[in-house]
C-alpha positions as CSV (number, residue, x, y, z in Angstrom):
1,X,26.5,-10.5,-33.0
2,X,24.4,-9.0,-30.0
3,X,22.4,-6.4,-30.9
4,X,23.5,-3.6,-28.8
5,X,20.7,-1.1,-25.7
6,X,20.8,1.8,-24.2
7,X,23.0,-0.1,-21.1
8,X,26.0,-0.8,-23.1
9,X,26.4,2.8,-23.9
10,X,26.1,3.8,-20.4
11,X,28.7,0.8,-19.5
12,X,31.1,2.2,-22.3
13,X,30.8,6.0,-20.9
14,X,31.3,4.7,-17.2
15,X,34.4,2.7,-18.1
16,X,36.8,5.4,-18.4
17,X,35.7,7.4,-15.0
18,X,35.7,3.9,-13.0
19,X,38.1,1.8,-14.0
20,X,37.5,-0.6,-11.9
21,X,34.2,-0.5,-12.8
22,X,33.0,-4.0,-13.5
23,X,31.0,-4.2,-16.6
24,X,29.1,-7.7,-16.2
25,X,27.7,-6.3,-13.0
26,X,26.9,-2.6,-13.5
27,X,25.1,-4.0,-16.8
28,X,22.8,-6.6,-15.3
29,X,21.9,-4.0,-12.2
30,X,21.3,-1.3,-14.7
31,X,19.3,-3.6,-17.1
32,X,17.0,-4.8,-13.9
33,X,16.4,-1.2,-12.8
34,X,15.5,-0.5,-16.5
35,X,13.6,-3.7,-17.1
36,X,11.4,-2.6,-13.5
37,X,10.9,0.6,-14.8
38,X,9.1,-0.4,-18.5
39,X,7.2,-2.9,-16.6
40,X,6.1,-0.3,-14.0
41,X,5.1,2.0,-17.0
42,X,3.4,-0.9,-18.4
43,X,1.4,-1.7,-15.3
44,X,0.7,2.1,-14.7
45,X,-0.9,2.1,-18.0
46,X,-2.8,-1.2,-17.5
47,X,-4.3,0.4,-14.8
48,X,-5.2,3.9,-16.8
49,X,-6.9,1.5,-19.4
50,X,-9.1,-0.9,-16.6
51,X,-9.7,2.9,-15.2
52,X,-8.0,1.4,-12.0
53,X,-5.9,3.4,-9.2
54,X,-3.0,1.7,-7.8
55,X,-5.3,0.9,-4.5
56,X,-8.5,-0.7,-6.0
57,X,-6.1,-3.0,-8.7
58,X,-4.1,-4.0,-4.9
59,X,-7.4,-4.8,-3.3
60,X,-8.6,-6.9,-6.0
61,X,-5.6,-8.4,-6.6
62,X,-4.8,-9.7,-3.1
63,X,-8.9,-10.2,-3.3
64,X,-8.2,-12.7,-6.0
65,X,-5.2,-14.1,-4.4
66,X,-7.3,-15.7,-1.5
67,X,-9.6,-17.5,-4.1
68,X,-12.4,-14.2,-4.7
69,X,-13.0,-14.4,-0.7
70,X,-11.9,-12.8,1.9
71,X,-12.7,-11.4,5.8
72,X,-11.8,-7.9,5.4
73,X,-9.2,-8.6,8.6
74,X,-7.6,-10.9,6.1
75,X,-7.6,-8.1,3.4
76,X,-5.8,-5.5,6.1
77,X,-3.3,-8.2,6.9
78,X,-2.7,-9.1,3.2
79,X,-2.4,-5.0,2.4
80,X,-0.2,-4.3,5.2
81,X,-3.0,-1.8,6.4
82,X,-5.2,-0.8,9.3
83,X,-8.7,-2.2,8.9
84,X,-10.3,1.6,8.9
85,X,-8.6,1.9,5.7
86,X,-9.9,-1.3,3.8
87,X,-13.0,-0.8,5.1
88,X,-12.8,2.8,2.8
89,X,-11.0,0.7,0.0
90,X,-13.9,-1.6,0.1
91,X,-16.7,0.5,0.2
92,X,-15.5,2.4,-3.1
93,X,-14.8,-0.9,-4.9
94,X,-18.2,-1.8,-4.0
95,X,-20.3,1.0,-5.2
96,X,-18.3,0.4,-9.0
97,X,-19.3,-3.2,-8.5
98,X,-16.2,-4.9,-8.5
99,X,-17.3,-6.4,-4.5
100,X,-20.1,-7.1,-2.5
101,X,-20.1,-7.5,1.4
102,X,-22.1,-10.7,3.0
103,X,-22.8,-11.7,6.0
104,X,-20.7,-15.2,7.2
105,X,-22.6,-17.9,7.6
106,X,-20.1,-19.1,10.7
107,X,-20.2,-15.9,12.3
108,X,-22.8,-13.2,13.1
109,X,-20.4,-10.4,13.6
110,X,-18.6,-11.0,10.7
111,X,-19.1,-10.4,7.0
112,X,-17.1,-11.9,3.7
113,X,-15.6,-9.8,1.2
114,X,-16.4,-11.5,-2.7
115,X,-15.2,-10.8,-6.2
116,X,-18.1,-9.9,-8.5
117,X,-17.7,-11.2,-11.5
118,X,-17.3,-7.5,-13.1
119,X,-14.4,-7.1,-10.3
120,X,-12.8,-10.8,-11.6
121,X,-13.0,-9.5,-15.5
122,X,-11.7,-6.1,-14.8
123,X,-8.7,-7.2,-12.4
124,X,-8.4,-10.4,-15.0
125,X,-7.8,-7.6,-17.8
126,X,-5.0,-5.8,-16.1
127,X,-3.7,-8.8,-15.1
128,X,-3.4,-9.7,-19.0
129,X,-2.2,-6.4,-20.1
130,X,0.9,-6.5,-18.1
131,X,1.1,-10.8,-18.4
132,X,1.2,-10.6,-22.4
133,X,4.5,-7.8,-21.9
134,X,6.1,-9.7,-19.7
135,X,6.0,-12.9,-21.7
136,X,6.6,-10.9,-25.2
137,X,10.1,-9.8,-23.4
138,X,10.8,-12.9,-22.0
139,X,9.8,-14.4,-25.1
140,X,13.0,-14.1,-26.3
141,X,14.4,-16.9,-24.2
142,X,13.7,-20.4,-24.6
143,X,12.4,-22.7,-21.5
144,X,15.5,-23.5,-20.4
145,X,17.3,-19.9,-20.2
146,X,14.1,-18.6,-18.4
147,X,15.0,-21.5,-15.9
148,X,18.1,-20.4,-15.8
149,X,17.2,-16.5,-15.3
150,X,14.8,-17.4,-12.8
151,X,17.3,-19.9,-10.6
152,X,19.9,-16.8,-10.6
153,X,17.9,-14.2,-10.3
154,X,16.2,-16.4,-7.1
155,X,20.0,-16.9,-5.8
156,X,20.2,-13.6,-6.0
157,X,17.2,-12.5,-4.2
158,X,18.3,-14.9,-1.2
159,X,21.3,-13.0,-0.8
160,X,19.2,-9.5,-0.3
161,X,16.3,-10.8,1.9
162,X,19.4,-11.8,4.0
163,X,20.6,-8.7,4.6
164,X,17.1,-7.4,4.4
165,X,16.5,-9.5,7.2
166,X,19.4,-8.1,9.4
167,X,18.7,-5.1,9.3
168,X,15.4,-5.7,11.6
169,X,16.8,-7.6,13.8
């Protein structure tokens, strides 16, 4: 048998005051609000222990995501922020060490944004913090079901970005 979590309890209480209350569903919704909450917490505390705030780990990350280099227009797009702000971001991250600003070699006007190699380590570390959790819970699933998981959970997903999607049009 299953070993029983905190969700089945709250499944079993909500039963009774909505009967029609449909226990497959309100279970995997509560477990994926759950399961994003410890992860969150986990992440939070990543950052606490790579003495990270929420912005610098964001900059780096999407820093890292464009292969260590970046224009810091590219940055602003990728952040979903005005450039004034990144330029702030930026300048912090670069007096810990974690960027440095050079000048392109295309462009005069322009300068390049670059992962030092203390900024790759430290957003690498966080990165593995919050990696190792997520593969010790979904560790307990072999190849196949985390296929599986992941093809739902994608069919799923399509079904919100559509309505997402609606709304701003």
């Amino acid at each position: 048998m299953e070993r029983s979590d905190w969700t089945d309890g709250h499944v079993e209480r909500w039963k009774p005051v909505l009967p029609d209350l449909d226990p497959d569903v309100e279970g995997a919704v509560t477990r994926m609000k759950k399961l994003s909450v410890h992860l969150r917490r986990v992440r939070e505390q990543s950052l606490v222990d790579f003495d990270l705030d929420r912005q610098e780990f964001d900059t780096l990350h999407k820093l890292a995501g464009r292969g260590g280099r970046a224009a810091p227009s590219e940055l602003a797009a990728d952040l979903d922020l005005a450039p004034a702000s990144v330029t702030g971001r930026l300048d912090a991250l670069e007096r810990r060490g974690f960027v440095r600003r050079t000048p392109s070699t295309t462009d005069r006007r322009r300068v390049n944004v670059e992962l030092t190699e203390e900024g790759r380590s430290t957003w690498l570390g966080a990165m593995d913090f919050l990696g190792h959790e997520e593969y010790r819970l979904l560790g307990v699933l072999d190849r196949d079901e985390r296929t599986l998981l992941n093809d739902m959970l994608r069919r799923i997903m399509v079904v919100a970005e559509e309505r997402d999607d609606a709304r701003w049009d």
